[in-house]
C-alpha positions as CSV (number, residue, x, y, z in Angstrom):
1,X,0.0,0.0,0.0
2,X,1.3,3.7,-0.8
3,X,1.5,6.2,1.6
4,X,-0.8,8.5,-0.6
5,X,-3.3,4.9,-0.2
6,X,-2.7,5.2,3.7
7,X,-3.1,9.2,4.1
8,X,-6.4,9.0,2.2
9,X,-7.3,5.9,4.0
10,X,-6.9,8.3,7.4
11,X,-8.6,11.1,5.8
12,X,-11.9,9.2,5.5
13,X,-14.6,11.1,7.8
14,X,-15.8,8.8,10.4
15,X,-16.3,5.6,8.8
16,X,-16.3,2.7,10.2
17,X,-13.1,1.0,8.3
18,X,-9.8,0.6,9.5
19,X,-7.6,3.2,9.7
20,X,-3.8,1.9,8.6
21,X,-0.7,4.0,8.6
22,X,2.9,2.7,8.6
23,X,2.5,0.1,11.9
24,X,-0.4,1.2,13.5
25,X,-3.8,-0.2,12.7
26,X,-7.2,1.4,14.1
27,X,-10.4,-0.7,13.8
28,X,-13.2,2.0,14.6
29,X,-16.0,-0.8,15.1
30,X,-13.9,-2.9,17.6
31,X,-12.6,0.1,19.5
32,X,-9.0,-1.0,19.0
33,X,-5.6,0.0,18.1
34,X,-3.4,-2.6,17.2
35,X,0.8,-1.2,16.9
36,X,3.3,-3.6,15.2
37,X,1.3,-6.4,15.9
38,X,0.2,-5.6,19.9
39,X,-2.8,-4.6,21.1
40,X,-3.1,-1.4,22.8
41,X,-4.8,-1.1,25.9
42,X,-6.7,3.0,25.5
43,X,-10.0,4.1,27.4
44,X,-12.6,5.2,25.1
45,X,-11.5,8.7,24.8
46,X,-8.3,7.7,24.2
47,X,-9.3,5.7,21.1
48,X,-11.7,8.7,20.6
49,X,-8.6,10.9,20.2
50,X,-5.9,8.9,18.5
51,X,-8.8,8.5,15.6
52,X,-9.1,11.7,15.4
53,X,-5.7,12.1,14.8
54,X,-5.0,9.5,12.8
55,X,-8.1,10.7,10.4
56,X,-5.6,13.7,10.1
57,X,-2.6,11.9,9.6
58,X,0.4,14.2,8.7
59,X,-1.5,17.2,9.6
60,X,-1.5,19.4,12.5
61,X,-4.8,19.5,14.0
62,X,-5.5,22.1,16.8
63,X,-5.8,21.2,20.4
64,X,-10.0,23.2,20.0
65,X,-10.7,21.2,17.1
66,X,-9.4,17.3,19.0
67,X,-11.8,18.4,21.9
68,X,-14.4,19.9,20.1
69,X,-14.5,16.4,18.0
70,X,-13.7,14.3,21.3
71,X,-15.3,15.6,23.8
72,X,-18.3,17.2,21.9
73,X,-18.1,21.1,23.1
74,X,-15.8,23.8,23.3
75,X,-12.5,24.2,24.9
76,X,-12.8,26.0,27.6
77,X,-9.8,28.8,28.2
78,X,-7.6,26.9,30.8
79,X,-8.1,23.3,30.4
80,X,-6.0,21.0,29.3
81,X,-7.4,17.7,29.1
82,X,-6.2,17.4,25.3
83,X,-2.7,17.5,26.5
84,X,-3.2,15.0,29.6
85,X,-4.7,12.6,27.2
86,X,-2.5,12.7,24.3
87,X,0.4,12.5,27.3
88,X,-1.2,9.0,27.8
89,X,-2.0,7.9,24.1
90,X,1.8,9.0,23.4
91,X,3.5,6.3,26.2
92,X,1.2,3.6,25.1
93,X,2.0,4.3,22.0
94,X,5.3,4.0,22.4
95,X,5.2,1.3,24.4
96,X,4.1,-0.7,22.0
97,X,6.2,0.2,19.7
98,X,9.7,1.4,21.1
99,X,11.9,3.3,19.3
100,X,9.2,4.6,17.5
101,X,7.2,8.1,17.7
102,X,3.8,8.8,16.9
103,X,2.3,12.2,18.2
104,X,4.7,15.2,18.0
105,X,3.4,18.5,19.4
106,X,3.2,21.6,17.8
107,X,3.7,24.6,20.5
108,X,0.7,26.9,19.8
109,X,-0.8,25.2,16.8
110,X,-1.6,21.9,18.1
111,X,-0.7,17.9,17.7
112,X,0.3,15.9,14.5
113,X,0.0,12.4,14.2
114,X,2.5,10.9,12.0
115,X,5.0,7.5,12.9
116,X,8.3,8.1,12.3
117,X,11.3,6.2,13.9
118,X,13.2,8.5,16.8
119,X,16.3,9.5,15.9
């Protein structure tokens, strides 16, 4: 599969088919994320947010738009739930795949999901 295959793949709105880029595999109707082969073990908002990333794939998405689409409302001035939560997606991520890096952070803009060996 291409990676133009697998970005379009995680562009798909909602959807109920699996979302596949490089090792990690996200089955929306099971509710799990599968990385280089191992389960991964994510709460429902959790899973919630690392498919909303990974519908995103390669682009930044801001933190009001992953908790507007996660958590259904506005982002209140303050909180930062989107940043405890990806916190935790990130090291189960990683994890499962060591060596590896999934989520970077984008100070001020937001977070991009895109796996890419650590250097």
């Amino acid at each position: 599969m291409s990676t133009e295959t697998r970005a379009a793949d995680a562009a798909s709105p909602g959807g109920d088919e699996p979302i596949r880029i490089a090792q990690v595999e996200i089955r929306p109707t099971e509710g799990l994320a599968v990385v280089a082969g191992r389960a991964v073990a994510l709460s429902v908002r959790e899973f919630e947010l690392l498919s909303a990333l990974a519908r995103r794939s390669g682009h930044v998405v801001a933190r009001e738009e992953l908790f507007s689409s996660v958590w259904g409302g506005p982002l209140r001035s303050g909180d930062r739930s989107i940043d405890v939560y990806v916190h935790k997606v990130r090291q189960k991520l990683e994890a499962a795949s060591p060596g590896w890096s999934f989520i970077h952070t984008h100070i001020g803009f937001g977070y991009r999901f895109s796996p890419e060996p650590m250097a």
